[in-house]
N, C-alpha and C positions, 0 to 999 in steps of 0.2 A: 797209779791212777789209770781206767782202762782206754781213755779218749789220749790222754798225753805222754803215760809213759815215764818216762824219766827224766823229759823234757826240763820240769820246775826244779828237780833236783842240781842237774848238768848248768841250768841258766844260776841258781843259788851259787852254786861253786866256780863258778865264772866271774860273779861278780865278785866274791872272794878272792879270786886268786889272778884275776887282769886277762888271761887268756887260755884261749881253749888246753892249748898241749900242757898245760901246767893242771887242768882238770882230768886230763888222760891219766896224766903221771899220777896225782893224788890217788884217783880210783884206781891204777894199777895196784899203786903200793899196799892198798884197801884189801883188794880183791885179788889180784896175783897179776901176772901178767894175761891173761887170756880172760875175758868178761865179756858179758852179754848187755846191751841197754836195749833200752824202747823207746820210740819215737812216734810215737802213736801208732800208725799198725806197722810200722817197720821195725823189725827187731834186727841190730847189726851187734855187730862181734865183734871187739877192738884188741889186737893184737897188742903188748907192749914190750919193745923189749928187743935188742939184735939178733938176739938168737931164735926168741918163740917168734918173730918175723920171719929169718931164713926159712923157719922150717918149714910156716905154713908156705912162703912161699916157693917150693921148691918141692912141695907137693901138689899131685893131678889131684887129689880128692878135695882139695881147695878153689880151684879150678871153677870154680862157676860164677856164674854173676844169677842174681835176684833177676825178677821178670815181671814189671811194673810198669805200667807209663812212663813216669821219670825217667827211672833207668834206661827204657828202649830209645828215649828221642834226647838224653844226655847221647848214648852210643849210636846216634842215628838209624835206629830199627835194626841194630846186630847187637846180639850176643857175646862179647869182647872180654869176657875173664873177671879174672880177681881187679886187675887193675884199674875199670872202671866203675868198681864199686864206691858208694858214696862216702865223704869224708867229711867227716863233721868236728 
């Protein structure tokens, strides 16, 4: 849906399954460990997994953060990496 995304999907599996990380895991096991979702016009990337983490983590080309409202006044108007990307 191009207004919400994946949003009614993500909130369906939720109420299924009691909490979020157990909706990650489901859609992992789906999708592999590396998926994309929508959030209405945010599209995030969910990593799952020890290893497909280290890696992205431990790579510069991951290295960036999105550049939105949200995100600049979450990291107080700095640009601050992978780690202050949003978690849902």
């Amino acid at each position: 849906i191009p207004l919400l995304g994946n949003y009614l999907e993500i909130q369906k599996l939720k109420n299924k399954l009691g909490f979020y990380h157990l909706v990650w895991d489901e859609l992992a096991k789906c999708y592999g460990q590396v998926y994309s979702v929508k959030f209405g016009p945010i599209e995030a990337v969910v990593v799952s997994g020890y290893d497909a983490v280290r890696q992205v983590l431990c790579k510069d080309d991951f290295d960036d953060q999105s550049d939105g409202f949200f995100f600049r006044t979450r990291a107080f108007y700095k640009r601050l990496g992978v780690l202050t990307k949003q978690l849902f």
